[in-house]
Jmol script that loads the backbone (N, CA, C; Angstrom):
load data "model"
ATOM      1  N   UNK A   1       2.659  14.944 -23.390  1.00  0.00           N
ATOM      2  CA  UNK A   1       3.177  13.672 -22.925  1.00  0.00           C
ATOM      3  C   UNK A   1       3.215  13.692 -21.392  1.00  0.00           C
ATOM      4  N   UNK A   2       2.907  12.665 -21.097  1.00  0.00           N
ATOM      5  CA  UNK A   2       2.484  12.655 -19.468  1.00  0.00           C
ATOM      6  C   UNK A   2       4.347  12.379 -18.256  1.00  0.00           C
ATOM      7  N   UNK A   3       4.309  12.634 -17.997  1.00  0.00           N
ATOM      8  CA  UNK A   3       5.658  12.010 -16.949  1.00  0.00           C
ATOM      9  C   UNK A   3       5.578  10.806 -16.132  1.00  0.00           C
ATOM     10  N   UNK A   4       6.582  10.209 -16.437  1.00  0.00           N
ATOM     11  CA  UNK A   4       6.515   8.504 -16.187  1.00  0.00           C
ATOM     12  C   UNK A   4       6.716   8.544 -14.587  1.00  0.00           C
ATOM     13  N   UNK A   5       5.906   8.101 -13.748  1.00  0.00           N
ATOM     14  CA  UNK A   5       5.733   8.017 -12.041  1.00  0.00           C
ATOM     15  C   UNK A   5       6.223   6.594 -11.921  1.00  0.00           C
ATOM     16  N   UNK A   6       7.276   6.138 -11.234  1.00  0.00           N
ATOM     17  CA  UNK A   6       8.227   5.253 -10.818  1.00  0.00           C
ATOM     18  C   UNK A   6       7.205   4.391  -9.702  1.00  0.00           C
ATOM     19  N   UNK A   7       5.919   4.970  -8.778  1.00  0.00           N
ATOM     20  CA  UNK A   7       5.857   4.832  -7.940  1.00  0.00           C
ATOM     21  C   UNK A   7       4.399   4.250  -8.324  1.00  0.00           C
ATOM     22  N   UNK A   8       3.707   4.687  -9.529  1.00  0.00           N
ATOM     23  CA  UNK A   8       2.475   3.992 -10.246  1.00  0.00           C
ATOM     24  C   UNK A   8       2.962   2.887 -10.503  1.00  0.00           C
ATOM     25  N   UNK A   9       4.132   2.572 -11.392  1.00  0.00           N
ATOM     26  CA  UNK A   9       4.707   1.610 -11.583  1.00  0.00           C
ATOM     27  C   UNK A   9       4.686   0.340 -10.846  1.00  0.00           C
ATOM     28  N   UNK A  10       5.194   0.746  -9.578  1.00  0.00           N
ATOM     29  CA  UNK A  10       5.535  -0.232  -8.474  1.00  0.00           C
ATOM     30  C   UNK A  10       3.895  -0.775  -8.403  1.00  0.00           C
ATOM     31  N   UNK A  11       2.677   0.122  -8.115  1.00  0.00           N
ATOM     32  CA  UNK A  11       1.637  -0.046  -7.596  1.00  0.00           C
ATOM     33  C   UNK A  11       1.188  -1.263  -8.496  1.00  0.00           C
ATOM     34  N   UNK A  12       1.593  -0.710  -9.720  1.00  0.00           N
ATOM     35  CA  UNK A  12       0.622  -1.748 -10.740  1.00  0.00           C
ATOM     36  C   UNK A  12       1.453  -2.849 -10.572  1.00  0.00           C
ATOM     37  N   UNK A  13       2.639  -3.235 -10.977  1.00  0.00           N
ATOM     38  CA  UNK A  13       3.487  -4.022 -10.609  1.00  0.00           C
ATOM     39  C   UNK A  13       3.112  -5.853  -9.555  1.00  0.00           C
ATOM     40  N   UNK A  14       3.144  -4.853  -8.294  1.00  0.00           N
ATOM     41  CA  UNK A  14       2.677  -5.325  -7.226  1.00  0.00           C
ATOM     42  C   UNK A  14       1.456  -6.049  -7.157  1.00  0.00           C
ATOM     43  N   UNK A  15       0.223  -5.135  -8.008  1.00  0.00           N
ATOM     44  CA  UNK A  15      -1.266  -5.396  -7.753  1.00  0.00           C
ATOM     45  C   UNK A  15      -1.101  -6.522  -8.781  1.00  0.00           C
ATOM     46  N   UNK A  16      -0.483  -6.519 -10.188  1.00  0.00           N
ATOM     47  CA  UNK A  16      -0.318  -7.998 -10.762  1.00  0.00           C
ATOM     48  C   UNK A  16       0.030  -9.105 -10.571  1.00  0.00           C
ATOM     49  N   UNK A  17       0.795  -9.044  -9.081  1.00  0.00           N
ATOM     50  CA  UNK A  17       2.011  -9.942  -8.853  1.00  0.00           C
ATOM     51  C   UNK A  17       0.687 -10.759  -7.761  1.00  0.00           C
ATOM     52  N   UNK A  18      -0.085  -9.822  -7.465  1.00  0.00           N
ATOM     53  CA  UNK A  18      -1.268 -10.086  -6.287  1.00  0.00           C
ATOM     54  C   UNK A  18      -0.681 -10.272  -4.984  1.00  0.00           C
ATOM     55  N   UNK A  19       0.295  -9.107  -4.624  1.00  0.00           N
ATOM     56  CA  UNK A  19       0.756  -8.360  -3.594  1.00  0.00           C
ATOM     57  C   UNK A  19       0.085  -7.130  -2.887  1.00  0.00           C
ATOM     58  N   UNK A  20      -0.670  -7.820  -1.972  1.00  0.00           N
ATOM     59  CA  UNK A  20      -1.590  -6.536  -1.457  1.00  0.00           C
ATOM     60  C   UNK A  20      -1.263  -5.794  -0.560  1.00  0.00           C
ATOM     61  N   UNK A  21      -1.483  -4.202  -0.979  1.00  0.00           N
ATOM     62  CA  UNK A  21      -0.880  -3.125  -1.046  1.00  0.00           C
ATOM     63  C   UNK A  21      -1.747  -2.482   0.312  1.00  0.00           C
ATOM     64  N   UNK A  22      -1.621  -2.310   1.332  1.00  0.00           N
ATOM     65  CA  UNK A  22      -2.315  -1.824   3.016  1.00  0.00           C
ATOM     66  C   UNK A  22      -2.570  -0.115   2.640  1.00  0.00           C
ATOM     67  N   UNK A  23      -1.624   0.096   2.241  1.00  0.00           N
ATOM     68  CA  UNK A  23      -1.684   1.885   2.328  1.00  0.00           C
ATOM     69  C   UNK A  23      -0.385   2.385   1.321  1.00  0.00           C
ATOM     70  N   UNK A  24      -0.345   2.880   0.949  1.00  0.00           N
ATOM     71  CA  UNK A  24       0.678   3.751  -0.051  1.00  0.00           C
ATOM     72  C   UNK A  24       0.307   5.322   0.072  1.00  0.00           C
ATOM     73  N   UNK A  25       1.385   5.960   0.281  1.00  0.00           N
ATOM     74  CA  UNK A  25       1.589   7.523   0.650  1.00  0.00           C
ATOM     75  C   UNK A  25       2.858   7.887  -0.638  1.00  0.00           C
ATOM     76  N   UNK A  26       2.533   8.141  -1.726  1.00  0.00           N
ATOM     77  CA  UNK A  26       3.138   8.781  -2.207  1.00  0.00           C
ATOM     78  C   UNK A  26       4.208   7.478  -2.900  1.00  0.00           C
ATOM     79  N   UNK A  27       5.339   7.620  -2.520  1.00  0.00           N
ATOM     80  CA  UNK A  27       6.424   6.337  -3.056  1.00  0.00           C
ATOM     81  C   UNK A  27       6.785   4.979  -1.519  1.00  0.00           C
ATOM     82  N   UNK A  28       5.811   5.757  -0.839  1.00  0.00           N
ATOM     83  CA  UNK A  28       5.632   4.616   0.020  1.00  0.00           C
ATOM     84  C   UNK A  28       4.785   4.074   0.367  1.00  0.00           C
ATOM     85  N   UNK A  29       4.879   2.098   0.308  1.00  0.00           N
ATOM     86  CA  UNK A  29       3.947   1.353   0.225  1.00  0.00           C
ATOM     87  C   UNK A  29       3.820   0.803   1.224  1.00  0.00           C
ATOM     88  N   UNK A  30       2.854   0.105   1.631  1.00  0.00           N
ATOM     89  CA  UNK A  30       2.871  -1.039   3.023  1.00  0.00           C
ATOM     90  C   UNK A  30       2.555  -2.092   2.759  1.00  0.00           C
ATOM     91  N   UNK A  31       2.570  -3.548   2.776  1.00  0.00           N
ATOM     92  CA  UNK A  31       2.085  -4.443   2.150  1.00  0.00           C
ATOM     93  C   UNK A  31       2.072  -5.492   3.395  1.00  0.00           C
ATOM     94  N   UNK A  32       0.666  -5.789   2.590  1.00  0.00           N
ATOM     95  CA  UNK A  32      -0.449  -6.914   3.681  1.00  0.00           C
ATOM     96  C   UNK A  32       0.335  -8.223   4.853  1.00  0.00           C
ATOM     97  N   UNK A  33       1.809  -8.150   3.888  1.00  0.00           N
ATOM     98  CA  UNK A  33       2.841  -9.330   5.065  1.00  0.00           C
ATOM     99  C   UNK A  33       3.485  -8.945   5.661  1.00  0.00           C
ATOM    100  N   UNK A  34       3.928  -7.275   5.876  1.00  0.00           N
ATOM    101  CA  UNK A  34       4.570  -6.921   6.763  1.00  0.00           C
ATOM    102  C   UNK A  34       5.886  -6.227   6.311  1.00  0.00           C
ATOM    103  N   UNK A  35       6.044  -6.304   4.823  1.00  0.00           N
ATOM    104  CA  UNK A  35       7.071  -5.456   4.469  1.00  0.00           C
ATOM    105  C   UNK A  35       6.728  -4.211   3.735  1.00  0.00           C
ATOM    106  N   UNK A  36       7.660  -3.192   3.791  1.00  0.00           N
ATOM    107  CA  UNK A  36       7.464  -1.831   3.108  1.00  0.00           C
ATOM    108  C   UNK A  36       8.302  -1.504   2.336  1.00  0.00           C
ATOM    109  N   UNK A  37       8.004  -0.620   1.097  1.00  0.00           N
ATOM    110  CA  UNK A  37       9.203  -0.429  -0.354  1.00  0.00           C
ATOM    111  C   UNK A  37       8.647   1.013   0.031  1.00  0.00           C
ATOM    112  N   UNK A  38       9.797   1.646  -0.247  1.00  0.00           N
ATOM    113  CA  UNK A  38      10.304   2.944  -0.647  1.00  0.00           C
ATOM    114  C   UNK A  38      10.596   2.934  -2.426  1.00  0.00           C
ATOM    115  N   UNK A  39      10.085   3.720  -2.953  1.00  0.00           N
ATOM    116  CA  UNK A  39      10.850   4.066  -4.310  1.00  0.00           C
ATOM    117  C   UNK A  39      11.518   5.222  -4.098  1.00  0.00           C
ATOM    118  N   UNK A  40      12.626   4.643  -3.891  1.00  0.00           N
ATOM    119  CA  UNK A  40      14.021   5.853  -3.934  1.00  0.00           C
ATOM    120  C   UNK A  40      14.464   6.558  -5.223  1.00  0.00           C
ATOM    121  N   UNK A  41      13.925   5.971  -6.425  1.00  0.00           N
ATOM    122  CA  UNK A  41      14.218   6.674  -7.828  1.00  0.00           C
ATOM    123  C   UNK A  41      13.985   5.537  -8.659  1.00  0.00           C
ATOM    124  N   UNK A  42      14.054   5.944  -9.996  1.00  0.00           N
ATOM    125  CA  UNK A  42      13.484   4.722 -11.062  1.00  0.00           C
ATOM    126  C   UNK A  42      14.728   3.400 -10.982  1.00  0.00           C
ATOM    127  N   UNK A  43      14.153   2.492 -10.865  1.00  0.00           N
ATOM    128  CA  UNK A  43      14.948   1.435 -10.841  1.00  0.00           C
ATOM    129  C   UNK A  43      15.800   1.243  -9.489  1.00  0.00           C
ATOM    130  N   UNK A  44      15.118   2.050  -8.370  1.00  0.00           N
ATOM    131  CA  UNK A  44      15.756   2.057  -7.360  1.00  0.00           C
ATOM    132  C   UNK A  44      14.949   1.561  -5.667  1.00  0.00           C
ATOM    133  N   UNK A  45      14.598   0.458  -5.486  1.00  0.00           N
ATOM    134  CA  UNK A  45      13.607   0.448  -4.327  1.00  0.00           C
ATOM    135  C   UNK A  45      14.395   0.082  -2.775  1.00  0.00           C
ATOM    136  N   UNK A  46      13.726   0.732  -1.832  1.00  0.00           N
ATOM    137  CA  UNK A  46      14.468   0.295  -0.384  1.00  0.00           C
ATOM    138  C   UNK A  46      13.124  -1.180  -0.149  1.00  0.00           C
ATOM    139  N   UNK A  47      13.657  -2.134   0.536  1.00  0.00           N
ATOM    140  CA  UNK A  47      12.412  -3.081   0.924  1.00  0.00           C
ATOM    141  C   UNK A  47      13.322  -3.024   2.924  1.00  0.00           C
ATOM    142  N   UNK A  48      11.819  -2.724   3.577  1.00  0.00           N
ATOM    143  CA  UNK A  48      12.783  -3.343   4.815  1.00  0.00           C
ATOM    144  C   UNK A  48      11.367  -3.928   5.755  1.00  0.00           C
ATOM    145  N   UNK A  49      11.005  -4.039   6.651  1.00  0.00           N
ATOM    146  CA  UNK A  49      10.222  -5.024   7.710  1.00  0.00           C
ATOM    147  C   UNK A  49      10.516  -4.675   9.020  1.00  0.00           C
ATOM    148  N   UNK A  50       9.623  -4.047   9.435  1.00  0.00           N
ATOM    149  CA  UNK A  50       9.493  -3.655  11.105  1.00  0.00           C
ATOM    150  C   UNK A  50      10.733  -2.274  11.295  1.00  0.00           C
ATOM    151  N   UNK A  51      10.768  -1.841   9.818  1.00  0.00           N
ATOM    152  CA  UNK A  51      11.633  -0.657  10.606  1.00  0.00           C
ATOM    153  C   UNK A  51      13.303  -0.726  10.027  1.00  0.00           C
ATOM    154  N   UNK A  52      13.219  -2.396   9.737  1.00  0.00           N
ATOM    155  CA  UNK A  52      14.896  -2.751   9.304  1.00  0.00           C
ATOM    156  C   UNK A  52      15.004  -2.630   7.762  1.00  0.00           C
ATOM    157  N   UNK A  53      15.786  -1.938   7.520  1.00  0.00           N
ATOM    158  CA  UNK A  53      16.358  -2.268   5.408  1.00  0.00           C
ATOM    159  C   UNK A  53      16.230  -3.686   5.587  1.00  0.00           C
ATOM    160  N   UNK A  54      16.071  -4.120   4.650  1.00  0.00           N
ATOM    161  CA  UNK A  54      16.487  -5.779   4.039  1.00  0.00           C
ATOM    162  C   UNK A  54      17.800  -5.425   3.357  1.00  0.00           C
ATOM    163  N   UNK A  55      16.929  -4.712   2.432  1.00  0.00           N
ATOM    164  CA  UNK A  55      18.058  -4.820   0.768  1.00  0.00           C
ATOM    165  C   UNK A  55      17.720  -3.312  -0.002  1.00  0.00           C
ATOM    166  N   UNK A  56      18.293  -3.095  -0.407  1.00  0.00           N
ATOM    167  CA  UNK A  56      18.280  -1.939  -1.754  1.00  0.00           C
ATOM    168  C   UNK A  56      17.756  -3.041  -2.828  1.00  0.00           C
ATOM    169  N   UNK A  57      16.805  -3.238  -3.652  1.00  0.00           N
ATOM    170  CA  UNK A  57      16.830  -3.718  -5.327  1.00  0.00           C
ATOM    171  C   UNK A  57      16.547  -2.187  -6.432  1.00  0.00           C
ATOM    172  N   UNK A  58      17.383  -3.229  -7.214  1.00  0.00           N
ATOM    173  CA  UNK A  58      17.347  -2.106  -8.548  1.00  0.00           C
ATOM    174  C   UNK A  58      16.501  -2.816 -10.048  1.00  0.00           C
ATOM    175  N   UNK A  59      15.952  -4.156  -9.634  1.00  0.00           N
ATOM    176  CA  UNK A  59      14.998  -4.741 -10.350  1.00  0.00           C
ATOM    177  C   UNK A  59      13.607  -5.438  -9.656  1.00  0.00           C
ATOM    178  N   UNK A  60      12.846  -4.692 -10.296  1.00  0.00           N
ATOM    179  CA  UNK A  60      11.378  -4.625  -9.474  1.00  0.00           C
ATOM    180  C   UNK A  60      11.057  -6.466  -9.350  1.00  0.00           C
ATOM    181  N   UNK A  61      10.820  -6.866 -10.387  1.00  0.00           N
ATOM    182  CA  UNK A  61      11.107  -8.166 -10.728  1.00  0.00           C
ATOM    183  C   UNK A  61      11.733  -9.559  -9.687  1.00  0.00           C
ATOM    184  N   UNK A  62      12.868  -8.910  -9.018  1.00  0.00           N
ATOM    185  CA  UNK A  62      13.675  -9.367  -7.861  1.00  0.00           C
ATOM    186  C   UNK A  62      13.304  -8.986  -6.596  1.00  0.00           C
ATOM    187  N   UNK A  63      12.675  -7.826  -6.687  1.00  0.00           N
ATOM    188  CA  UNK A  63      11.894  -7.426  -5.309  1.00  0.00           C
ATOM    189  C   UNK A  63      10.787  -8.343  -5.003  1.00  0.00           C
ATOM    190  N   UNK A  64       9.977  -8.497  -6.222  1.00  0.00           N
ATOM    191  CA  UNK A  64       8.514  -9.061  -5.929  1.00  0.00           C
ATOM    192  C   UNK A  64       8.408 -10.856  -5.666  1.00  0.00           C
ATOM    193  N   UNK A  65       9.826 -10.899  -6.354  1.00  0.00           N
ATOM    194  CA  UNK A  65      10.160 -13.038  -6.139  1.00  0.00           C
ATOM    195  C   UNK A  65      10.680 -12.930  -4.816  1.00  0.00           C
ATOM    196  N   UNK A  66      11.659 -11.782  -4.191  1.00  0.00           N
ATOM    197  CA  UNK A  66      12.075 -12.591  -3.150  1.00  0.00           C
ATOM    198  C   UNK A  66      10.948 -11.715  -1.869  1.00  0.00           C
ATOM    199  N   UNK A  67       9.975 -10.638  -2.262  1.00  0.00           N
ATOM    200  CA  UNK A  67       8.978 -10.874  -1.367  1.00  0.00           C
ATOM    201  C   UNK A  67       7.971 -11.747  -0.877  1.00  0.00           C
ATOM    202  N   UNK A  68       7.695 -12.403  -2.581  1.00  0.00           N
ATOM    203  CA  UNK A  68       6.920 -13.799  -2.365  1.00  0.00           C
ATOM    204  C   UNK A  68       7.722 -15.076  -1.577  1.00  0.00           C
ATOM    205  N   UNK A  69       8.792 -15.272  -1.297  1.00  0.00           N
ATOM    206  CA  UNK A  69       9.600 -15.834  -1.110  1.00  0.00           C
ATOM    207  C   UNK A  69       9.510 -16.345  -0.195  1.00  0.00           C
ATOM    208  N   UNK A  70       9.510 -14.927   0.865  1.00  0.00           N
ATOM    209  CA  UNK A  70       9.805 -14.690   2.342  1.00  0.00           C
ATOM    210  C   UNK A  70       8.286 -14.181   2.682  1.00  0.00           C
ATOM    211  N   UNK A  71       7.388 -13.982   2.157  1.00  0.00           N
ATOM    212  CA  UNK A  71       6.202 -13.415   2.954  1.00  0.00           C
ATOM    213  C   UNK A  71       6.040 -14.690   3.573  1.00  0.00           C
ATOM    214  N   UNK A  72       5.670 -15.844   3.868  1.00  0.00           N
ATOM    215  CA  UNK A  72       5.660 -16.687   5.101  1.00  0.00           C
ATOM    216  C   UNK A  72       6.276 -16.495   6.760  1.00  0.00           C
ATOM    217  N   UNK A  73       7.187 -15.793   5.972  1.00  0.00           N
ATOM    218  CA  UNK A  73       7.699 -15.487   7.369  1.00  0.00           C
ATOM    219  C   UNK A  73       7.797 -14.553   8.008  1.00  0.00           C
ATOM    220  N   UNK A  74       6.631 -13.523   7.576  1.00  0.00           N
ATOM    221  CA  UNK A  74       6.180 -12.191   7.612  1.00  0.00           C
ATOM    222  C   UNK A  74       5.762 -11.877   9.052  1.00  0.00           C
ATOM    223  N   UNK A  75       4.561 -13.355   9.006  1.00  0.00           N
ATOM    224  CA  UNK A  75       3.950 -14.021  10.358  1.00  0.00           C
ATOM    225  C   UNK A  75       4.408 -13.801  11.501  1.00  0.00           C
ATOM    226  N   UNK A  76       5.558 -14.644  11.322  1.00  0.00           N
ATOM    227  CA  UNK A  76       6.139 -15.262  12.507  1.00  0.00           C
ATOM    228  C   UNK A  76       6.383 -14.244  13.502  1.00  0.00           C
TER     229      UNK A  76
END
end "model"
wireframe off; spacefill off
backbone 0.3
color backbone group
């Protein structure tokens, strides 16, 4: 039985949501608007932008609506 990777997860996640992914190192991602997720543990992600936390989420689901949300203002 294989061991469940928290951080494949996110990848596939993301690539469905059609959140494009710049570079990923391991449990860290970069994404094409300017924000970056950490997977801190299962069910556990840091999201922050230029360096700043945003938020801790603990549902991937809530990460990816309020990235779509706010990527407009990724830009600015």
């Amino acid at each position: 039985m294989s061991e469940y990777n928290e951080a494949d997860f996110v990848a596939y996640a993301l690539s469905q949501m059609d959140l494009e992914v710049i570079t990923r190192n391991g449990k860290y991602f970069n994404l094409k608007n300017g924000f970056d997720i950490e997977v801190e543990k299962k069910d556990l992600y840091r999201l922050s932008k230029e360096g700043w936390v945003i938020s801790p989420f603990d549902d991937i689901g809530q990460l990816i609506e309020f990235i779509k949300k706010n990527e407009g203002h990724a830009e600015d």
